[in-house]
C-alpha positions in Angstrom: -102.6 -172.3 45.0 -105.1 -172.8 42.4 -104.6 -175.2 39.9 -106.7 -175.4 36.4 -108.1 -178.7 35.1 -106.7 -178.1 32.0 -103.8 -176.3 30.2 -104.8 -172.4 28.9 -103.7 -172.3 25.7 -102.6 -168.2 24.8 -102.7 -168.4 21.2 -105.7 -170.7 19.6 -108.0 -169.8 17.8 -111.6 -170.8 19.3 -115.0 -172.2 16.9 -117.6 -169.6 15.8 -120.2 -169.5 18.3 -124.0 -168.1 18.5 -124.4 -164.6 19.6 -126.1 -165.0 23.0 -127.4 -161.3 22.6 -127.9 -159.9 26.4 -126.7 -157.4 28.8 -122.7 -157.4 29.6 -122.4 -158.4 33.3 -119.0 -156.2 33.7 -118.8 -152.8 32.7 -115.7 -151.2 32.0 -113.6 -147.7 34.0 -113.5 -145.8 30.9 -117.0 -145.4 30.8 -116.5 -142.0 32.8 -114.3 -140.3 30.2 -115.9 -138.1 27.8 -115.8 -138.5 24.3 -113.4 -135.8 24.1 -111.1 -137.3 26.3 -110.4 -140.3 24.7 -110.0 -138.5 21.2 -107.5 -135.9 23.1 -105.7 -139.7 23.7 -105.7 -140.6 20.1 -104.3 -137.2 19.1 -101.4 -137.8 21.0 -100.9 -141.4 20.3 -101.5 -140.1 16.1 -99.1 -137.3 16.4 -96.6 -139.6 18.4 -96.8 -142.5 15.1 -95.7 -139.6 12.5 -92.1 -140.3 14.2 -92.8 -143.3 15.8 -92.1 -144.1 19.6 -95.2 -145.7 20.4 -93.5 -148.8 21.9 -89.6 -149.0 23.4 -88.1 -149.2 19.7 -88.4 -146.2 18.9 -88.0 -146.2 15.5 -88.9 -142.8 14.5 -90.6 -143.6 11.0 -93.9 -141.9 9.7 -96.2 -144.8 10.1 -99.2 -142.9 8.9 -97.2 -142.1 5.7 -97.1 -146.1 5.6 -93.1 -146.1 6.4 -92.4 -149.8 8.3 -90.2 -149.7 11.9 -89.2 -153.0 13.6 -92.7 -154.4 13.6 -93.3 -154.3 10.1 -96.6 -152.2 10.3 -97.2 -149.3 8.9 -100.9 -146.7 8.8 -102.6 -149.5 9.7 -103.2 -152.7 12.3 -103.8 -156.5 10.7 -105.3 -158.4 11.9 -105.5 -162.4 12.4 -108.3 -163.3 13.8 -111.1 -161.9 16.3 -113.0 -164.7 18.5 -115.0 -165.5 21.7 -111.5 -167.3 23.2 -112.5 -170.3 26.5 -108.8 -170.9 26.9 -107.4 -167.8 29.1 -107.3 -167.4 33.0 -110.6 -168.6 34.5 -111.5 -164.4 35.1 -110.8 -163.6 31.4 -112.5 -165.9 29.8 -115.4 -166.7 32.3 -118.0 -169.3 30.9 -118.9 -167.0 28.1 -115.4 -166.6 26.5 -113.1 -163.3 25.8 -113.6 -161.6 23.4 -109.8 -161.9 21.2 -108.6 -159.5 18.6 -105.2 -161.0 17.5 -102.6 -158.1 16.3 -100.4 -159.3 13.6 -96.7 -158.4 13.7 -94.9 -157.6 17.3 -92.1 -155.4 18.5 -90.3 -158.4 19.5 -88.9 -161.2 17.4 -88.9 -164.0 19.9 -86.8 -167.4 18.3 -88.9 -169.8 20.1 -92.3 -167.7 19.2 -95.4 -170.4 19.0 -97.5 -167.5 16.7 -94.5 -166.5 14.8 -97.0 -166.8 11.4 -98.7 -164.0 12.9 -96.2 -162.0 14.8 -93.2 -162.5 12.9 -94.5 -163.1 9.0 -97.6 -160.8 9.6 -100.2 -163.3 8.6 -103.2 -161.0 9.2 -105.3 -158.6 7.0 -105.4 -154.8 7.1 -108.3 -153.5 9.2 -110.5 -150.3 9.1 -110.9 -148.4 12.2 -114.8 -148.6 11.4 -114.5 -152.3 10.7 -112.6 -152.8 13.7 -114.9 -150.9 16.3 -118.0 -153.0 14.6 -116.3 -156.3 15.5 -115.5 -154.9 19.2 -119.1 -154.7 19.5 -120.4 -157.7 18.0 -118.1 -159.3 20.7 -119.8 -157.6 23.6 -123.0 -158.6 21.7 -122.2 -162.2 21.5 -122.1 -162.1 25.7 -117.6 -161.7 25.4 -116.7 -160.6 29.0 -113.8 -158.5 28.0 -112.3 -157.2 24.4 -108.6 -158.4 24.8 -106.1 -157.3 22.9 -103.5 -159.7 21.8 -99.9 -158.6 21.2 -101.1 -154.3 20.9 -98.0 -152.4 22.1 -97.3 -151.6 18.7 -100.8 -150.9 17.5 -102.2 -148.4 20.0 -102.8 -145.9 18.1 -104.9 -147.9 15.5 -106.6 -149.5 18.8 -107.1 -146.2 20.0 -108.8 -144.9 17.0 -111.1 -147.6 16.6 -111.7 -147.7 20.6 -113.1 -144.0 20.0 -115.6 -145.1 17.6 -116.5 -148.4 19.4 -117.4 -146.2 22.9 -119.3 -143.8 20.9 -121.8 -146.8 19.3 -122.0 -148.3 22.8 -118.8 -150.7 24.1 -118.7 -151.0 27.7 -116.8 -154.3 28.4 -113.6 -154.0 29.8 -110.3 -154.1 28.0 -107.8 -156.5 28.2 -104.1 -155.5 27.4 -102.2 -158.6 26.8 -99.0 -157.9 26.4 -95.0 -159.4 26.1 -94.4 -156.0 28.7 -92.1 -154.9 26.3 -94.1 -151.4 26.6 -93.4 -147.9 26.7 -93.9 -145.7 29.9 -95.9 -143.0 27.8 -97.6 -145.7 25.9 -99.3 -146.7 28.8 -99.8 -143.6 30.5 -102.3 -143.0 27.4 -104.0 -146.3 28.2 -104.7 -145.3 31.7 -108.1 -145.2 32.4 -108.5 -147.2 29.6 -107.1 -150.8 30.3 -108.7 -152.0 32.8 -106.6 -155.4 32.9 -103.3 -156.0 32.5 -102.2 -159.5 31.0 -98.2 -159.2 30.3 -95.9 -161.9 30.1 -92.6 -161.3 32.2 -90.4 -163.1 30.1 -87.0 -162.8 31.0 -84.8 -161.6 33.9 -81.1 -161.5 32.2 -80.6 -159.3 29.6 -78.3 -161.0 27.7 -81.0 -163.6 27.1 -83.4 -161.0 25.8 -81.3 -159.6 23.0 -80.1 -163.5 21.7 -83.5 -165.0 21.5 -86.0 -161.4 21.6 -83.6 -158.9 20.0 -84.3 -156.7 23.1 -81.2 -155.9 25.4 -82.9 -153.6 27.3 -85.8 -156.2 28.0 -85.5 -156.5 31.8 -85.8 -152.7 32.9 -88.5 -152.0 30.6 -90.6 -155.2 30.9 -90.4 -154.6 34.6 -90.8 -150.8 34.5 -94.0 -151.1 32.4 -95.2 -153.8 34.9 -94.8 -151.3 37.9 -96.7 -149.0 35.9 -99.5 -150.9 35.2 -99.7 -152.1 38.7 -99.8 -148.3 39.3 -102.8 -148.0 37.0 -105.3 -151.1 37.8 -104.2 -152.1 41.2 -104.2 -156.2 42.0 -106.9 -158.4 40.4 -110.4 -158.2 41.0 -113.4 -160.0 40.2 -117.2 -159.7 40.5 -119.3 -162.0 42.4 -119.5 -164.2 39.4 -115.3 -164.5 39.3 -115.0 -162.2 36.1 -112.4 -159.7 36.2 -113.1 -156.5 36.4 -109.9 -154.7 37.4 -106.3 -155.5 37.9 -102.9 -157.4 37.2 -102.4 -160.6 36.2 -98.9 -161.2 35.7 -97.9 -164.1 33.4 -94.5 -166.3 33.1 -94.0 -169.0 30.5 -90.7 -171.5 32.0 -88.0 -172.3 29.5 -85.8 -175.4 29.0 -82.5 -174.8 31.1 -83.8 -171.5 33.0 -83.1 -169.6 30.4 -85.9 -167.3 31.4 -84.7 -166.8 34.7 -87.7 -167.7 36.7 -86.3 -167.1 39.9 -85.3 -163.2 39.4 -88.4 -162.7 37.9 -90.6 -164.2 40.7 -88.5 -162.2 43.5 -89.1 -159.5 41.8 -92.5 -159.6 41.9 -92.6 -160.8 45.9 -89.7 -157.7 46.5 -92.1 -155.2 44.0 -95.4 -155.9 44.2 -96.0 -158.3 47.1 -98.3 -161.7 47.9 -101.3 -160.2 46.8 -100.2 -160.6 42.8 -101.5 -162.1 40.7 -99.1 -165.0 39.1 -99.6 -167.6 36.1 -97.4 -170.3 36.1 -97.0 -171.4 32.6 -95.4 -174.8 31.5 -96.8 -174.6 27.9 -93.3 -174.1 26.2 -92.9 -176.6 23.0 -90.0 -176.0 20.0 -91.4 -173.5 17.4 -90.0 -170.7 14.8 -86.1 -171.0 15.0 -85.9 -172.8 18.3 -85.3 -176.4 16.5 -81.8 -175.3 16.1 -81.3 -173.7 19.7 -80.4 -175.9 22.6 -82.1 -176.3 24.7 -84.8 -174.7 23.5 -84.8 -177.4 21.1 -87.1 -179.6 23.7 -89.7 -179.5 25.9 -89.6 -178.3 29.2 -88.5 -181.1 31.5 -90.9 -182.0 34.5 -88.4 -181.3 37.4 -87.6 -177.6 35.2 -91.2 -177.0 35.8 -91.1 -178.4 39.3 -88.6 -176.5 40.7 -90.8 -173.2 39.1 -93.2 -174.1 41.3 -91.5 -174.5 44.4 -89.7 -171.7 43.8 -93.7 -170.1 43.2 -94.5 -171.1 46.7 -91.0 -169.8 48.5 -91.9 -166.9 47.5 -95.6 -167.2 48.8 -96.8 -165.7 45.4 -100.1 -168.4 46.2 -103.0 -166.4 44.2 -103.1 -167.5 41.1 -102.7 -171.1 38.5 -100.2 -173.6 37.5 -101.2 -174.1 34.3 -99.6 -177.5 33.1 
């Protein structure tokens, strides 16, 4: 097991730094579709947001007539902020950083939620598909290994259309999909090819859980269905000689105070599903935020011997490649 010297924080937002101007290192699978292919993507992923099912809610409003589903969002993504990011798995964000493009609003509503500003009261502004593709590439400009897309599932097709015009002017850094997994099947199938990482967070394994702190009942078989998917899609993690990743699954899980996330299901899952060879990141980074104040016992931090007995349970189940992150 690898451990990190240092916790990886998901969700902060890194300093302005100088475009180092050179070469990308990584390039990304999609550069073998054609032009039309991706836009035959977006049409689908357009058409599919006129009665909206992009993501597992399903809730069938015309989002480019500006109607608002569950995530709040209507013809157009916000944005919150769109950095080089040095706090992410040692392959994302390398020594030159990854390139962060933080989605506002989400298609969960998580009670414990440490971005709820920006996933839950939207704090973001509205985005051009133009403007949007420009800032891609200034990343890869600035040396960012990867564009990584924080909280998307519910802004595909904006992604989409900006992706379209960012290949055409020249991006050719992989993407990163960084996801809760709460993601549809035929969402994903138009991301493949696409995505070349996968970064979701497997947050629960009992139902029950999911609909009292997420508002998502059906949480478990469609986390876990997307993850088999995008295993499907990428394959297990892989890296170039410099330890960037260029390809894969790297399968997240963030412990909760009095196993409420059910990390044992979730890790035997992925030794019963997947096998040794995934990818696994440990997280112990859990703190009280949004609602969980009132919540026991989410109301505290996680206690060192919750976390410790994550980790054993990490090493039953031989799932060794990956980071603790503590």
């Amino acid at each position: 097991m690898r451990f990190l010297t240092k916790s990886v924080k998901r969700n902060n937002h890194p300093k302005q730094e100088k475009p180092p101007n050179r070469k990308p290192a990584v390039t990304a699978a999609y550069l073998s579709f054609t032009q039309e292919q991706i836009e035959q993507r977006l049409e689908v992923a357009r058409q599919r947001s006129t009665a909206c099912d992009l993501c597992p809610r399903k809730c069938q409003v015309d989002r480019l007539a500006d109607q608002k589903g569950f995530c709040g969002l209507g013809n157009s993504a916000l944005i919150s902020s769109i950095n080089l990011h040095h706090g992410e798995e040692p392959p994302i964000s390398g020594k030159s950083g990854s390139g962060t493009i933080f989605f506002s609003g989400c298609n969960l509503a998580c009670v414990f939620c440490q971005n709820y500003p920006i996933s839950q009261l939207r704090h973001g502004h509205p985005m051009t598909s133009s403007e949007l593709a420009a800032k891609m590439l200034n990343l890869q400009i600035r040396g960012a290994h990867n564009i990584n897309l924080v909280t998307p599932s519910h802004v595909v097709w904006p992604f989409l259309e900006a992706f379209a015009l960012a290949v055409e002017l020249g991006l050719e850094i992989p993407i990163v999909y960084n996801t809760s997994a709460y993601d549809s099947i035929e969402t994903l199938a138009l991301l493949d090819g696409i995505v070349d990482i996968y970064l979701p967070d497997l947050k629960y394994a009992d139902d029950a859980q999911a609909k009292r702190l997420s508002q998502a009942d059906d949480y478990w078989e469609t986390a876990t269905r997307a993850i088999l998917e995008m295993h499907r899609q990428v394959g297990f993690l892989k890296t170039d000689q410099n330890g960037i990743a260029v390809r894969g699954l790297i399968l997240r899980h963030l412990v909760l105070p009095g196993g409420l996330a059910g990390t044992r299901q979730v890790l035997d899952f992925l030794r019963q599903n997947l096998g040794a060879q995934t990818t696994v990141s440990l997280m112990r980074q859990y703190f009280p935020a949004n609602r969980a104040h009132d919540l026991p016992p989410l109301n505290r931090p996680l206690y060192d011997e919750e976390f410790k007995v994550a980790k054993d349970l990490l090493e039953r189940f031989e799932l060794d490649k990956g980071w603790i992150q503590e």
